[in-house]
N, C-alpha and C positions, 0 to 999 in steps of 0.2 A: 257086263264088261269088266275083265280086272285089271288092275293096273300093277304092275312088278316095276319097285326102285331100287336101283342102283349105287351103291356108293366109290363112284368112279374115282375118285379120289383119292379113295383107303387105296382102292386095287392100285392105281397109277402107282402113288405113294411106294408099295409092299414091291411094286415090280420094278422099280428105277432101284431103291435100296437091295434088291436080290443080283440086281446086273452091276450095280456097284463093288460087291463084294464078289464075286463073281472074276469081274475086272484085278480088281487088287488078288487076288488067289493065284492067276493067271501070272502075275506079276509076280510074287512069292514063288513058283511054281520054275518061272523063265529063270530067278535069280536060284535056281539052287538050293532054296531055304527049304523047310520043313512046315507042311502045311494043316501036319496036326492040330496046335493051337486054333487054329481061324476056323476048324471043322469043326473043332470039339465047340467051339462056343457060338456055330454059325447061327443059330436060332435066336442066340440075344441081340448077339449082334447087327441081325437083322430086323428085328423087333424095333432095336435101338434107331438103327440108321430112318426104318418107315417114320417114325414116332420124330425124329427129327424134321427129317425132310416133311411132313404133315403141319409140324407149329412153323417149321420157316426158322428154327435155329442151325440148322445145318448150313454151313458159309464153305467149308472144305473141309475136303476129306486128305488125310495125309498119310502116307505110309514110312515110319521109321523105323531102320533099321539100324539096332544096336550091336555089337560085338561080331562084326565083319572081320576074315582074316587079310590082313592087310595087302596081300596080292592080289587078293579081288578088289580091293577099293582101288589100286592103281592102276588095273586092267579100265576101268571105267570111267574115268577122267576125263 
């Protein structure tokens, strides 16, 4: 008989961190922004996020946006 284990955990981990990013892209994507940056670096990034969400330091995830032209900050209000 063999026995095959699983480490549900990591995978949970790797796949909540991929739909989070995922999420905020969509988000970048609705606002108009440029979604180069978050591609180019989506591998660490999500590396990052598993490896958090894993130790249980991840508390929130925050997306800011710096240097808005000021007609779209008042559209959104």
């Amino acid at each position: 008989m063999s026995t095959v284990r699983v480490n549900t955990a990591s995978f949970a981990h790797t796949h909540v961190a991929t739909n989070l990013l995922r999420g905020l892209k969509r988000i970048v994507q609705a606002s108009g922004l440029s979604t180069a940056s978050l591609i180019g670096t989506w591998s660490v990034l999500e590396d990052g996020v598993a490896t958090w969400l894993g130790t249980g330091h991840l508390q929130t995830l925050v997306l800011e946006v710096l240097g808005l032209p000021r007609l779209w900050l008042t559209q959104f209000r």
